[in-house]
C-alpha positions as CSV (number, residue, x, y, z in Angstrom):
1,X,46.8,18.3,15.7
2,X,46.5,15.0,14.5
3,X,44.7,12.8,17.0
4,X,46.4,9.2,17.9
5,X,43.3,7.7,18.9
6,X,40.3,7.1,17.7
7,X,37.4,6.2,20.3
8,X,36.5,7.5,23.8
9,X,38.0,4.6,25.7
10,X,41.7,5.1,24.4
11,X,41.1,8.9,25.0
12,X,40.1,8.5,28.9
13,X,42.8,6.0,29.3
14,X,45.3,8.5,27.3
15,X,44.5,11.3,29.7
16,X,44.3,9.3,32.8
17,X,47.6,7.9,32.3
18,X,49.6,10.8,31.5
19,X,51.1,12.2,34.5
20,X,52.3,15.9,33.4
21,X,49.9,18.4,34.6
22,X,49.7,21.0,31.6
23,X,49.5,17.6,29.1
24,X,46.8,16.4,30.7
25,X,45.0,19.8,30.0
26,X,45.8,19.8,26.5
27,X,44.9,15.9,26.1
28,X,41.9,16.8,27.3
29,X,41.0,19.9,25.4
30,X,42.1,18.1,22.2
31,X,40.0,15.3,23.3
32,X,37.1,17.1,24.4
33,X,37.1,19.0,20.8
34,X,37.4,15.8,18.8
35,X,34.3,14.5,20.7
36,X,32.4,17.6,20.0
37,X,33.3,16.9,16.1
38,X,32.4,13.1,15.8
39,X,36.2,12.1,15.5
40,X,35.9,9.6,18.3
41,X,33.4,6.7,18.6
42,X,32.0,6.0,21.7
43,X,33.8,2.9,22.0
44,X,35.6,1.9,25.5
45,X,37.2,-1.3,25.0
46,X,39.0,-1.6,28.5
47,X,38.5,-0.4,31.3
48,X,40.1,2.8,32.5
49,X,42.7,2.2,35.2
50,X,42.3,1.7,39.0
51,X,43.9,4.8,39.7
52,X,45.5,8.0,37.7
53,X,49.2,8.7,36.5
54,X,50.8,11.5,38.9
55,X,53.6,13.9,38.4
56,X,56.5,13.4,40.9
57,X,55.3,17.0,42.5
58,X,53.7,17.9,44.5
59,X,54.4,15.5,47.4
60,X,51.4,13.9,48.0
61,X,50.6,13.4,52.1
62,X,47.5,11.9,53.9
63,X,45.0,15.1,54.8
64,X,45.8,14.4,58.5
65,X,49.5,15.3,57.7
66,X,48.8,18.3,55.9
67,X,50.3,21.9,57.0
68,X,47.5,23.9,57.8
69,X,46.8,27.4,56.2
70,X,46.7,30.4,57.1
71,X,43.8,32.9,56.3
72,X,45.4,35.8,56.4
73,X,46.3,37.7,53.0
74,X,49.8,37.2,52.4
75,X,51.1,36.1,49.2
76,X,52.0,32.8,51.0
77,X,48.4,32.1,52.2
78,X,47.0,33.0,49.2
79,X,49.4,30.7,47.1
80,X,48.7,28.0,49.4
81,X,45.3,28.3,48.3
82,X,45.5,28.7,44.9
83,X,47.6,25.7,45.2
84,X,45.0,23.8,46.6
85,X,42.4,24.6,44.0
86,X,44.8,23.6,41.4
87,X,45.2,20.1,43.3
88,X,41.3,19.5,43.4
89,X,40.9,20.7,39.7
90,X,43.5,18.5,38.5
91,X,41.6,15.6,40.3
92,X,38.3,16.8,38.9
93,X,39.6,16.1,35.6
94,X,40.3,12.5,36.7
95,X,37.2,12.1,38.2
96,X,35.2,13.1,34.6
97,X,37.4,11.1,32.1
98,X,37.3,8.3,34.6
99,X,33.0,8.6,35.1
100,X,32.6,8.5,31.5
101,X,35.0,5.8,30.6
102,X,33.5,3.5,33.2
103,X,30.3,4.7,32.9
104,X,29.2,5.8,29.7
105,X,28.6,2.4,28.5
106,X,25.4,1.3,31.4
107,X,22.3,2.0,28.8
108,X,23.2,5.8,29.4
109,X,22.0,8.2,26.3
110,X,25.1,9.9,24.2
111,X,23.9,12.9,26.5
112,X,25.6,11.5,29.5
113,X,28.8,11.8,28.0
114,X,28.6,14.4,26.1
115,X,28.1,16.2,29.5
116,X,31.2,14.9,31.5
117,X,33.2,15.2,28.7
118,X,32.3,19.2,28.9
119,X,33.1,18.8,32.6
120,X,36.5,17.6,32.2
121,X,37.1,20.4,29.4
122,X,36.2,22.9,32.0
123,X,38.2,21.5,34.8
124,X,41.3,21.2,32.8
125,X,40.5,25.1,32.2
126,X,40.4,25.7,35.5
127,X,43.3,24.2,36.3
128,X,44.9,26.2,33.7
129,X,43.3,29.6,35.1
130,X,44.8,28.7,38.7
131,X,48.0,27.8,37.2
132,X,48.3,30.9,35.7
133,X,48.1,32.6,38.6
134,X,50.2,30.7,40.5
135,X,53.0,31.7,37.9
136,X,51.8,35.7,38.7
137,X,52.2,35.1,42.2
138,X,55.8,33.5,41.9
139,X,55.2,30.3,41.8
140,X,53.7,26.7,40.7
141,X,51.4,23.5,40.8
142,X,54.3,21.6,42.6
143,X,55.5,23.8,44.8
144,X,53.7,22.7,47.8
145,X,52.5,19.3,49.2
146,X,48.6,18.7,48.7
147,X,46.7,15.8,50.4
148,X,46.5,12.0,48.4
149,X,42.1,11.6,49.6
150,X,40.8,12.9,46.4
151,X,40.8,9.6,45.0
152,X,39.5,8.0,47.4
153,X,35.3,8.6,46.7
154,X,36.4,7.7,42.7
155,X,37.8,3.8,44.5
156,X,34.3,3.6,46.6
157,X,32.1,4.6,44.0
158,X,33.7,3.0,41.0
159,X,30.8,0.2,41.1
160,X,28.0,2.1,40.3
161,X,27.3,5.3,38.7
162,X,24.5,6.5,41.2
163,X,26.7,6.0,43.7
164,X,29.7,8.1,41.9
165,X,27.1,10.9,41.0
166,X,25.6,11.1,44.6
167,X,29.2,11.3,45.9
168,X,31.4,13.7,43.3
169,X,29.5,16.6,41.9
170,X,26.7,16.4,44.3
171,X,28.6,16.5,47.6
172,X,32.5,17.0,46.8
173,X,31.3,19.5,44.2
174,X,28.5,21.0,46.1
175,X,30.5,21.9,48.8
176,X,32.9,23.6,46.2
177,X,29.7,26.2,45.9
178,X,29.2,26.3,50.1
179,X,33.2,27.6,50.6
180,X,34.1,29.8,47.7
181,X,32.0,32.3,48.0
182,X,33.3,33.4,51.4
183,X,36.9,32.7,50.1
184,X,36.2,35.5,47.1
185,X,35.2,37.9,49.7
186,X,38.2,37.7,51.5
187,X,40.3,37.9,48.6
188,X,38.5,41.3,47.7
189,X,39.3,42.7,51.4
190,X,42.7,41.6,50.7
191,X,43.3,43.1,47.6
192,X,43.6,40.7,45.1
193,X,40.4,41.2,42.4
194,X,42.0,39.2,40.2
195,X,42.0,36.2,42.6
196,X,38.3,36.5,43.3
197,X,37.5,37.1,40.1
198,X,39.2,33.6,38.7
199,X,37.7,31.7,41.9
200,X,34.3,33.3,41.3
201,X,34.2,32.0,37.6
202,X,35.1,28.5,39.0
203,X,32.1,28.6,41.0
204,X,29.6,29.8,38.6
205,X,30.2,27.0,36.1
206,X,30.6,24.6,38.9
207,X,26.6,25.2,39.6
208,X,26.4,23.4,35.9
209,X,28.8,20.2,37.2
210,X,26.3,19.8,39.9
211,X,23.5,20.3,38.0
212,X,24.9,17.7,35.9
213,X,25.3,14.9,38.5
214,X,21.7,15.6,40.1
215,X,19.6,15.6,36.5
216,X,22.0,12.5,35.4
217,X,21.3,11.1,39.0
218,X,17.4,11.4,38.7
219,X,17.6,10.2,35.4
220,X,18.8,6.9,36.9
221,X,16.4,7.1,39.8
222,X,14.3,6.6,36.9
223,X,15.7,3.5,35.4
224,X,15.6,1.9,38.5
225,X,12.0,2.8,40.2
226,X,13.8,5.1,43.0
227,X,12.7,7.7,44.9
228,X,16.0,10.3,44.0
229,X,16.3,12.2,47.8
230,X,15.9,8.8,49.8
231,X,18.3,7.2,47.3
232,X,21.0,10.0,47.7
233,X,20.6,10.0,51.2
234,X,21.1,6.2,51.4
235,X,23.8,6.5,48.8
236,X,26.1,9.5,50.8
237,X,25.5,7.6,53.8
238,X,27.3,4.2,52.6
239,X,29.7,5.8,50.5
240,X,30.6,9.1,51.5
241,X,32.8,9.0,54.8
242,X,33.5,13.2,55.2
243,X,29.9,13.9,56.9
244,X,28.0,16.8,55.5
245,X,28.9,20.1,56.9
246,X,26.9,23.1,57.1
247,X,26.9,26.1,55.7
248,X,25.5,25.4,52.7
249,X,25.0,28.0,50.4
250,X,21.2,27.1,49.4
251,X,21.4,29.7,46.9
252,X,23.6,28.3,44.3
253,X,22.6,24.9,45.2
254,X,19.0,25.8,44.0
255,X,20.6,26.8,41.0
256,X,21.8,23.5,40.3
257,X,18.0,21.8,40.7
258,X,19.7,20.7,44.1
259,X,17.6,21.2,46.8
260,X,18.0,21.5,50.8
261,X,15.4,18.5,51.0
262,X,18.6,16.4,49.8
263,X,20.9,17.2,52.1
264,X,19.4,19.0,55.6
265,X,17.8,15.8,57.4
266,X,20.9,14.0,56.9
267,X,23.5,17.0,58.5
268,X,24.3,16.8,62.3
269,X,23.1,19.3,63.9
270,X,25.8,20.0,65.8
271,X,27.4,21.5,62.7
272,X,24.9,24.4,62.6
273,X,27.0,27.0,63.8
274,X,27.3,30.6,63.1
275,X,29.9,31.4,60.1
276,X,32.3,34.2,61.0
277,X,32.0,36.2,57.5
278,X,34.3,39.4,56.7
279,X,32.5,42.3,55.2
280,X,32.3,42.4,51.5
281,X,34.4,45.3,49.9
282,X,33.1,47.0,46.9
């Protein structure tokens, strides 16, 4: 394929602005690969947009106005889900074109980008993977309203990169680790391997997207003569407006260099609760 651009900038801005889901995957994958080769410069001569290009489906509503969904094992509930994974992928490829077109350019080393640009190239292979199975299951990426917030920690954090690291992988992200593990075991009770075993890919190469924005963030803790936990902590509090919710799943988090002494002392405790797990099936 013969690439129309030629530097990093026009290739963010050419995947940010494109609104159909399946050619923002293949921008990005063509993208991705012409990085890897040295057939972009690392050039960003404008800044990337305010905001991303959206297809006219799904209908997007505030989360407050969202249906809520079942947890049961129908194909309907388990659409709905898949749905919503496709939603947040979609966004995370936003999210990593739009960090390193911003970003890439603050005395950061090649490796900065080199690593979000591998982000984005996995998200937009996830959101492919989902996609998929959405067609198996009878349906889309479309089909079903999904909530407009995703954007909303890219607009607060799109002044500074610490902020925008300690916000998207290691809290929106992180909390992608804490949930699926729980949702794979309920797919195995309810049948559908094929389910768990996509979502339980998804979550082992997240543990690399986190371990991306905490190594990138202590790098800049760095630069700056900052302590990295108090900086987080200071950084989630200003910027981040969900709370932290437990559980977290400490195990995968360690994986990803990201430690409890991060995140406990700033958790309410009155979201230590007991989780109501289903038994694993084997």
């Amino acid at each position: 394929m013969t690439l129309t651009v030629s530097c990093l900038g026009d290739a963010a801005t050419a995947v940010l602005t494109t609104a159909a889901p399946l050619e923002k995957v293949r921008l990005t994958h063509a993208f991705a690969a012409a990085w890897r080769d040295g057939r972009l410069s690392a050039d960003v001569p404008v800044p990337p947009p305010d905001r991303p290009a959206r297809p006219d489906r799904p209908e997007l509503k505030l989360p407050r106005d969202m249906p809520k969904r079942g947890r049961g094992g129908s194909a309907q509930n388990r659409v709905a889900l898949l749905h919503a994974l496709a939603h947040i992928e979609l966004n995370a490829i936003d999210l990593a074109w739009d960090l390193v077109a911003r970003f890439a350019g603050c005395g950061l080393p090649q490796g900065f980008t080199d690593d979000w640009i591998q982000v984005a190239d996995d998200e937009a292979r996830h959101f492919q993977m989902l996609e998929s199975r959405l067609n198996a299951l009878g349906a889309s990426y479309g089909d079903l309203p999904a909530h407009d917030g995703l954007w909303q920690a890219a607009t607060e954090t799109a002044h500074d990169v610490a902020a925008r690291l300690a916000v998207v992988p290691m809290v929106l992200e992180a909390r992608g680790l804490d949930v699926t593990p729980d949702t794979v075991r309920r797919l195995r009770d309810f049948g559908d391997a094929e389910s768990a075993d996509l979502l339980q890919t998804i979550h082992d190469e997240e543990i690399h997207h986190v371990a991306a924005g905490r190594r990138w963030f202590v790098h800049l803790c760095a630069q700056r003569g900052a302590e990295p936990v108090t900086l987080w902590q200071e950084l989630v509090g200003r910027h981040f407006r969900g709370g932290l919710k437990r559980p977290f799943n400490i195990d995968s988090r360690r994986l990803a260099g990201f430690g409890p002494e991060y995140y406990e002392p700033i958790t309410p405790e009155i979201e230590r609760r007991p989780v109501d797990r289903q038994p694993e099936t084997r």
